[in-house]
VEXDREN-2710 file (C-alpha; in Angstrom, 1 decimal):
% VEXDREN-2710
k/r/px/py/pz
1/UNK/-20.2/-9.1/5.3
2/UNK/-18.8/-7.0/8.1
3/UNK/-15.3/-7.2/7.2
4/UNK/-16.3/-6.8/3.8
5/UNK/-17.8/-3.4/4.4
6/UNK/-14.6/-2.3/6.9
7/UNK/-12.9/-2.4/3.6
8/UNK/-15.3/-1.3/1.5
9/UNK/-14.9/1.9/3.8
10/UNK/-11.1/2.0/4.2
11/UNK/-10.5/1.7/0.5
12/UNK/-12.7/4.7/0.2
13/UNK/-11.0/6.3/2.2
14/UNK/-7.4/5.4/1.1
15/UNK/-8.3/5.1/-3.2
16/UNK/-7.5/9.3/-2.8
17/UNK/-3.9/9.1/-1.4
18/UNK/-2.6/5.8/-3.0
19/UNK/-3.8/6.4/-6.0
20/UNK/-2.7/9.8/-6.3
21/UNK/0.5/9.2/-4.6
22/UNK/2.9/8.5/-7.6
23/UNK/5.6/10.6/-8.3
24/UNK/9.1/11.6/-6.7
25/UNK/9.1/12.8/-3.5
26/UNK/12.2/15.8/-2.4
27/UNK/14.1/15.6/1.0
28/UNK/11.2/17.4/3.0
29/UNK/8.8/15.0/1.9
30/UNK/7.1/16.9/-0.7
31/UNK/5.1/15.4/-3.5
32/UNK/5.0/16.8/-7.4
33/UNK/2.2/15.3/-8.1
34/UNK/-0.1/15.2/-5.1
35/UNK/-3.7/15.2/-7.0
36/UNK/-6.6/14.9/-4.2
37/UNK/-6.4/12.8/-1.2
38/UNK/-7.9/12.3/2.2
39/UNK/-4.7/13.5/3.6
40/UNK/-6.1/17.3/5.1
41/UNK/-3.7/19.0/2.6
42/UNK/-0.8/16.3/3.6
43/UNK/2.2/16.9/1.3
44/UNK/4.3/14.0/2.7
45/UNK/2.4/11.0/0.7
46/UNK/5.4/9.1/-0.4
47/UNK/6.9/7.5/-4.0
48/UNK/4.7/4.6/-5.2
49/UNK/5.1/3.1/-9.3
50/UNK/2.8/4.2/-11.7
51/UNK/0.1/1.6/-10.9
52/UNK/0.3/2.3/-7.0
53/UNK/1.5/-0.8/-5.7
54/UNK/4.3/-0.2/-2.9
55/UNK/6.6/-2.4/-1.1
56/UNK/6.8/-0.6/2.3
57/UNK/3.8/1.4/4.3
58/UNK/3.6/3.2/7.3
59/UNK/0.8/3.0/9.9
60/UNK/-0.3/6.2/11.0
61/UNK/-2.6/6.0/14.3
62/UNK/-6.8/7.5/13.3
63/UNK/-5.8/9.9/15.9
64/UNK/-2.2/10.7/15.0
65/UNK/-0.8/13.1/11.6
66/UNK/1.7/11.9/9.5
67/UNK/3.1/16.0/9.6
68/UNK/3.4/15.8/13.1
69/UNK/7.0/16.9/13.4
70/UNK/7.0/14.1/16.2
71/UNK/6.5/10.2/16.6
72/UNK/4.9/9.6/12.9
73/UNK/7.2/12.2/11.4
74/UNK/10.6/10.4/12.2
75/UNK/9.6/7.2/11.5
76/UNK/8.4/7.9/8.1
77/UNK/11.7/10.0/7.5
78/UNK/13.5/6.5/7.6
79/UNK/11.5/5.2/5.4
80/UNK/11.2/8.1/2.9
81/UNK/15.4/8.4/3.9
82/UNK/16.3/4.4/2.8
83/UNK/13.3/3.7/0.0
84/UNK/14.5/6.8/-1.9
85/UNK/18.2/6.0/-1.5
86/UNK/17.0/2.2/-2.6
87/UNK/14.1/3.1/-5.5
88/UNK/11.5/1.7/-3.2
89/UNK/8.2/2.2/-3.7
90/UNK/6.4/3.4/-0.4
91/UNK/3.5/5.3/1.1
92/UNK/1.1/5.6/4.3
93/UNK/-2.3/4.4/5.5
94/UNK/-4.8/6.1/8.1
95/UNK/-7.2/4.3/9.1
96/UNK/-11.1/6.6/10.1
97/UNK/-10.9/5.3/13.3
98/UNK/-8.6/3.5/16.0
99/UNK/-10.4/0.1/15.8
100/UNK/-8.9/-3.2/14.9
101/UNK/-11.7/-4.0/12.4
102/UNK/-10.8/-0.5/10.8
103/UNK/-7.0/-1.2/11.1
104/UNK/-7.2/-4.9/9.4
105/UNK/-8.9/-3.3/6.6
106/UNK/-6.6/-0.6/6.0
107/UNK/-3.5/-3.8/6.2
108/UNK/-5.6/-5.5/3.9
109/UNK/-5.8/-2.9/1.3
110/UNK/-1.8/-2.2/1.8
111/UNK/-1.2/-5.9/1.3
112/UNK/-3.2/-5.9/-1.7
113/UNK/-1.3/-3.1/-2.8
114/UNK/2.2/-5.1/-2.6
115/UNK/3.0/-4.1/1.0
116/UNK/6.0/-6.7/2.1
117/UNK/7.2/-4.4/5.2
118/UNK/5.2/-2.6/7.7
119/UNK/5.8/0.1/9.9
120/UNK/3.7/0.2/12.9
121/UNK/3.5/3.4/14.6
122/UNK/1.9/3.4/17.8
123/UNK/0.6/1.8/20.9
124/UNK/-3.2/2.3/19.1
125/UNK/-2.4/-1.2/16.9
126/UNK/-1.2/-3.3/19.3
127/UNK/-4.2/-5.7/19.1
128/UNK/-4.6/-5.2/15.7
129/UNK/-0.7/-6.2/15.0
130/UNK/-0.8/-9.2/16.8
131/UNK/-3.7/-10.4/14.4
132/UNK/-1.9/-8.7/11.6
133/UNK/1.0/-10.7/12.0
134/UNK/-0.8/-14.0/12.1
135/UNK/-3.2/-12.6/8.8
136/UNK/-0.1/-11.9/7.1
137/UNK/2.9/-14.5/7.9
138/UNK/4.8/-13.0/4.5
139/UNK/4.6/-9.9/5.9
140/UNK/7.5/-8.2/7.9
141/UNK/6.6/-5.7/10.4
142/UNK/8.2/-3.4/12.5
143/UNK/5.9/-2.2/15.4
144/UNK/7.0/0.7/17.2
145/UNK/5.7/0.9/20.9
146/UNK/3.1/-1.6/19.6
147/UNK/3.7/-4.7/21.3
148/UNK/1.5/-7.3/19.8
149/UNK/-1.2/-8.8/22.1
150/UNK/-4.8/-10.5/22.4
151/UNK/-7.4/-8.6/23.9
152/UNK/-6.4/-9.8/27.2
153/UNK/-3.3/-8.5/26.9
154/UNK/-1.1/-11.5/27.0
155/UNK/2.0/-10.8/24.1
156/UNK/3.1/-12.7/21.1
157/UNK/5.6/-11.8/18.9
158/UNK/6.2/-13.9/15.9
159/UNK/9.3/-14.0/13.7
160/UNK/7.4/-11.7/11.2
161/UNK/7.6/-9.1/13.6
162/UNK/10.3/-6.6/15.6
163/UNK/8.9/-4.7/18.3
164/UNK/11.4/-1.8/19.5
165/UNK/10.4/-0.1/22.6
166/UNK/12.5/3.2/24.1
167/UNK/13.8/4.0/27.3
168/UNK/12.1/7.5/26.8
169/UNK/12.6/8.1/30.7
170/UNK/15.9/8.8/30.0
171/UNK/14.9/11.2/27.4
172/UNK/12.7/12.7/30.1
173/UNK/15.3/12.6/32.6
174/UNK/17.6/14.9/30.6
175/UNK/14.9/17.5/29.8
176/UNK/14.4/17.5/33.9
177/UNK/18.0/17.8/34.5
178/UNK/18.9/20.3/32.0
179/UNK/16.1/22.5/32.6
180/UNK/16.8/23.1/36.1
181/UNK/20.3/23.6/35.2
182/UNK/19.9/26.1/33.1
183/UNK/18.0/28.1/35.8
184/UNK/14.8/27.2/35.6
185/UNK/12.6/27.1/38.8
186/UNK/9.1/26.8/37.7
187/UNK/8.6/23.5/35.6
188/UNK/5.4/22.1/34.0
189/UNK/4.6/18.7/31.8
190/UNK/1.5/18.3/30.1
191/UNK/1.1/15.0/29.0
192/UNK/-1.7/13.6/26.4
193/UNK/-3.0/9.8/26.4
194/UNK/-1.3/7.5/29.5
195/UNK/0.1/5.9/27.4
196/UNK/4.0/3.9/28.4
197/UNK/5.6/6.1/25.8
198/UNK/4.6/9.7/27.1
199/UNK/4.1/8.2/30.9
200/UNK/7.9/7.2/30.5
201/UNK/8.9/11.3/29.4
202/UNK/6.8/13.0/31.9
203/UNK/8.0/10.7/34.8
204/UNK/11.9/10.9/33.7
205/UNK/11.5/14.9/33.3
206/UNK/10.1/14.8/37.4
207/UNK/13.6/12.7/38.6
208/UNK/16.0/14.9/36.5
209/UNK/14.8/17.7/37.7
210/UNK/14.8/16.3/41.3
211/UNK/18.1/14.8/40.5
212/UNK/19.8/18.0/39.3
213/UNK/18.0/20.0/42.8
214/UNK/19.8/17.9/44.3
215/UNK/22.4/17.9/42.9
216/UNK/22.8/22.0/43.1
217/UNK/21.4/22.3/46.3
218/UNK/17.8/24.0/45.0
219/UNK/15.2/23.5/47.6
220/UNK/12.7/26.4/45.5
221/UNK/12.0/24.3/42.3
222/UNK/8.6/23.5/41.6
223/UNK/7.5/20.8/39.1
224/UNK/4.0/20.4/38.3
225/UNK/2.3/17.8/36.1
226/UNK/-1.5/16.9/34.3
227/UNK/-2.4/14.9/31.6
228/UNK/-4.8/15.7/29.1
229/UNK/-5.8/12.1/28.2
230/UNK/-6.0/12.7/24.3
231/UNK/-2.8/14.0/21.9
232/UNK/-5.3/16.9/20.3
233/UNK/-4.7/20.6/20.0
234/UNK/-7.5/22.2/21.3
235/UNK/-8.4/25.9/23.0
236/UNK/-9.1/24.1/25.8
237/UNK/-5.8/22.8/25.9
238/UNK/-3.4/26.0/25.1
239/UNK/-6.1/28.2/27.6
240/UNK/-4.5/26.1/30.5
241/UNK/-0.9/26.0/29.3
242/UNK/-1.1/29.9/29.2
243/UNK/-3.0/30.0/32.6
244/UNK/0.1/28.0/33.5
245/UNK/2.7/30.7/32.1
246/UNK/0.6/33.2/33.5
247/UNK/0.8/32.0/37.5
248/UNK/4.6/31.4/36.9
249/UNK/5.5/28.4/35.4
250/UNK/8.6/28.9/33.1
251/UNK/8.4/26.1/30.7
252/UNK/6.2/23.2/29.8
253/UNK/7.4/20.0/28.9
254/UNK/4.9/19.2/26.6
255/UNK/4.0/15.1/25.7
256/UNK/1.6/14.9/23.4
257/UNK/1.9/14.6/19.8
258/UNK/0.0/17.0/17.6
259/UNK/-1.6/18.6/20.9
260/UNK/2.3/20.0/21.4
261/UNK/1.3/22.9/18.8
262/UNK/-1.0/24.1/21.7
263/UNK/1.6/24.5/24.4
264/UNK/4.1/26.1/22.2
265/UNK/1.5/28.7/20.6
266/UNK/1.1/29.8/24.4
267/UNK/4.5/29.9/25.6
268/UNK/4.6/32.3/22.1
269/UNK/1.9/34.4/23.5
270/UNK/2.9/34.3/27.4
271/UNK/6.5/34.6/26.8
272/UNK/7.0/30.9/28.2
273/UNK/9.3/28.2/27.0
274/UNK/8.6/25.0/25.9
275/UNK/10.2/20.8/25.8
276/UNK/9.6/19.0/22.9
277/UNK/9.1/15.3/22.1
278/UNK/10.2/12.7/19.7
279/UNK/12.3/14.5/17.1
280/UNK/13.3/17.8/17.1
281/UNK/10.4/20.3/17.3
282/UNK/12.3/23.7/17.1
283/UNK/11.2/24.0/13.8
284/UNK/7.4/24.3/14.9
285/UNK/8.2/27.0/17.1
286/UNK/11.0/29.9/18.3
287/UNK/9.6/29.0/22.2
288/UNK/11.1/25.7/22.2
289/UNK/14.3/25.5/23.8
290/UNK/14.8/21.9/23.3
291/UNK/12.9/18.4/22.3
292/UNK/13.1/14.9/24.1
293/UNK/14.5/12.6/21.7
294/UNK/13.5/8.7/20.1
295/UNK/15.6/8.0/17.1
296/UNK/12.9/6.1/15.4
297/UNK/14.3/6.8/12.0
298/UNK/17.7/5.2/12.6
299/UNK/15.7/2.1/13.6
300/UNK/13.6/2.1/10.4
301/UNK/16.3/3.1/8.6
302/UNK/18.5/-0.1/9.9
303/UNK/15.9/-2.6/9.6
304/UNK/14.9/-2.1/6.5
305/UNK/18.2/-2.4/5.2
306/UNK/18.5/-5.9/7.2
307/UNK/14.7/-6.3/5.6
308/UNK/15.8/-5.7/2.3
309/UNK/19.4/-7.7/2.7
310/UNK/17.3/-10.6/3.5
311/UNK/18.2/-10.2/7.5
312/UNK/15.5/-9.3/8.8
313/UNK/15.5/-11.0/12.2
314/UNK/11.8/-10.8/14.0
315/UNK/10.5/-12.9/17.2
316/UNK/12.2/-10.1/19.4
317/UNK/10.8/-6.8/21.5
318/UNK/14.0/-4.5/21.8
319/UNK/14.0/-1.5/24.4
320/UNK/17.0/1.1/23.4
321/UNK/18.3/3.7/25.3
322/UNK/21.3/6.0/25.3
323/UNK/23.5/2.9/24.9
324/UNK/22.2/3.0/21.8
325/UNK/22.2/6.1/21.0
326/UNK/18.4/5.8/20.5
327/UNK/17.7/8.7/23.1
328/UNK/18.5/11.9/24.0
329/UNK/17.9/15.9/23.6
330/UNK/17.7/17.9/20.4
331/UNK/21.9/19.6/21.3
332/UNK/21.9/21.4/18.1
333/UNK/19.1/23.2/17.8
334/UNK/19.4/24.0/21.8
335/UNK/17.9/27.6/22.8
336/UNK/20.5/26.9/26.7
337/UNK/22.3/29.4/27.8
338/UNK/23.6/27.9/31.0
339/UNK/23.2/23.9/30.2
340/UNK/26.3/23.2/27.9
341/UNK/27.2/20.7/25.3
342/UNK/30.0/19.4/28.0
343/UNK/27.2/19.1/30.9
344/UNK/24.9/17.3/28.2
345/UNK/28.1/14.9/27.4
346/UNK/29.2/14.3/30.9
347/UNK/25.0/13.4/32.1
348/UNK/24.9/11.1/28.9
349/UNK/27.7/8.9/29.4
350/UNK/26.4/7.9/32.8
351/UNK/23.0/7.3/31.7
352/UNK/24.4/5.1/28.7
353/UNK/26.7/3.1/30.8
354/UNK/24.4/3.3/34.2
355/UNK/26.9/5.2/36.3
356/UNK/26.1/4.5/39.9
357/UNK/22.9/2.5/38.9
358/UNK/21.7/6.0/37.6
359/UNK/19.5/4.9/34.3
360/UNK/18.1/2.1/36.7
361/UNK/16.8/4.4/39.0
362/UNK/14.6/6.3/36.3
363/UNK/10.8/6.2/37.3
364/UNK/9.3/4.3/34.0
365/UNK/5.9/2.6/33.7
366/UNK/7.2/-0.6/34.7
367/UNK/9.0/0.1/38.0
368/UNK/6.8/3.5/39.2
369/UNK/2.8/2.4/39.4
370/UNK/1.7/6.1/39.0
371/UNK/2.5/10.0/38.9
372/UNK/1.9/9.7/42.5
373/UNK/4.4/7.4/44.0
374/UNK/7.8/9.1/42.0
375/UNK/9.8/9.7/44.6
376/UNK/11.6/13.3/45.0
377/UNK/13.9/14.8/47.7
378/UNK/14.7/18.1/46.2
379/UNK/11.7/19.7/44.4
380/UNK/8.1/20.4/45.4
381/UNK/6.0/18.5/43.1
382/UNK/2.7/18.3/42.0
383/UNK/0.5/15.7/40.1
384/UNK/-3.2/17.5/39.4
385/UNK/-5.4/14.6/37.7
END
């Protein structure tokens, strides 16, 4: 009866966007024929046929927006990028709330609805996915920083399932590095949910930055760092990015999701600069001077071509880094004046190919137990809890 009611609750809540989802969708993910949904005004619902049933669905987090110009964002634009190009029908589920009873409702309706590939897009359904995954052995899924586990957290992947990981410290890392290169002295991260994804950025942005002090011979950077502990834009949350801009600091790194858009609307209003995350995020705002990369939609993009090639090879977790292209900085949309396409080069190729043991040595949630305990010999550095 419980279960029964879960879904009673997410097909409410999902009827709206499915069922008004039909239609074609254009290259920025807008719909012709929208209707209502429970989508707050989303115009990026996706292609299904004219009775609604799809073949592919993303999982957006109950906390997370599919608009988000961030994590969500790039992973749907595989999808939307390979199902177009292939005339496969597609769309998106959001569950009310980040539960697992909520979650295996809103996988049950998106089964029922044809769903033969899922995209899993965040650390929120790790729990859910392992049980997902055993629900639904027919069912290929591609869980992106969600690494299936019980609730004890002991991890099993089965062969219906790809979990791909990144090395975003080396995203972080090159955000660091190229900010202090460019002249920056005054550094700030704000970071939302401590979670491995944004720990991973804000710890990589504190040893680039200490890396390219040293480097330079700075003794007078200063690198402070907080996390929020939710992804949400709030006034609460911009107030103390601008009381940062205010007492000096030059740009904020800024990790977390939607809550970005509060950071950049006070750099706008303090004449600060700001660090994106995930995919490029120059488009949200004229502050930001560059965003800290994951190319999630090369890796949807690639695996549902092996998916839909009959390839698709599960059973595996995969971390990728700049070996794989996978991370990086947003080059072309770059506000540097100082920090050139030749210094970008040059720092890559010795992350990608570990130069001197040099990706190794990046703090990441696995080899750096907390904010605390990165190490730095150049910079004065801060962590306020």
């Amino acid at each position: 009866m419980k279960k029964f009611l879960a879904l009673l609750l997410a097909l409410m809540m999902i009827i709206g966007m499915v069922g008004c989802a039909s239609g074609t969708t254009d290259n920025n993910g807008g719909n012709e024929n929208q209707g209502d949904s429970d989508n707050s005004g989303d115009d990026n619902q996706g292609d299904t046929t004219d009775n609604g049933e799809i073949k592919v669905a993303l999982f957006v987090s109950a906390t997370g927006e599919l608009d988000d110009n961030a994590f969500h964002s790039a992973a749907y634009a595989g999808i939307r990028n390979y199902c177009d190009a292939h005339d496969i029908p597609y769309t998106y589920y959001k569950p009310s709330e980040n539960t697992v009873e909520m979650q295996m409702a809103v996988c049950d309706t998106a089964v029922e609805a044809g769903a033969e590939f899922i995209v899993v897009c965040s650390d929120q359904y790790k729990v859910a996915l392992l049980e997902m995954s055993e629900t639904y052995p027919d069912v290929m899924f591609l869980g992106f920083e969600a690494n299936p586990q019980n609730t004890d957290g002991e991890i099993t992947v089965h062969d219906n399932v790809k979990v791909v990981n990144f090395a975003a410290e080396q995203s972080g890392f090159m955000a660091g590095y190229a900010s202090v290169v460019e002249g920056y002295k005054n550094l700030g991260i704000m970071g939302g949910k401590m979670v491995p994804g944004v720990l991973q950025y804000c710890y990589g942005f504190v040893a680039g930055a200490d890396y390219a002090a040293s480097e330079l011979g700075y003794d007078d950077v200063t690198v402070r760092y907080t996390h929020w502990g939710e992804n949400s834009a709030t006034p609460e949350h911009q107030a103390q990015a601008a009381s940062w801009y205010q007492t000096g600091t030059e740009v904020i790194f800024s990790v977390a999701g939607p809550g970005n858009s509060s950071v950049f609307a006070a750099a706008e209003q303090n004449d600060g600069v700001a660090i994106g995350c995930d995919s490029d995020q120059s488009v949200l705002s004229d502050t930001v001077i560059t965003s800290a990369l994951k190319d999630l939609t090369s890796v949807c993009e690639d695996t549902l071509e092996d998916w839909d090639n009959g390839k698709f090879t599960g059973g595996e977790t995969y971390r990728l880094g700049a070996e794989s292209n996978a991370t990086g900085l947003a080059m072309e949309s770059s506000k540097f004046e100082r920090f050139t396409q030749e210094d970008y080069d040059t720092l890559y190729e010795k992350i990608a190919t570990n130069e001197d043991g040099i990706a190794d040595s990046i703090p990441n949630d696995t080899n750096c137990s907390s904010a605390t305990d990165i190490e730095v010999n150049a910079i004065n550095y801060e962590y306020i809890a």
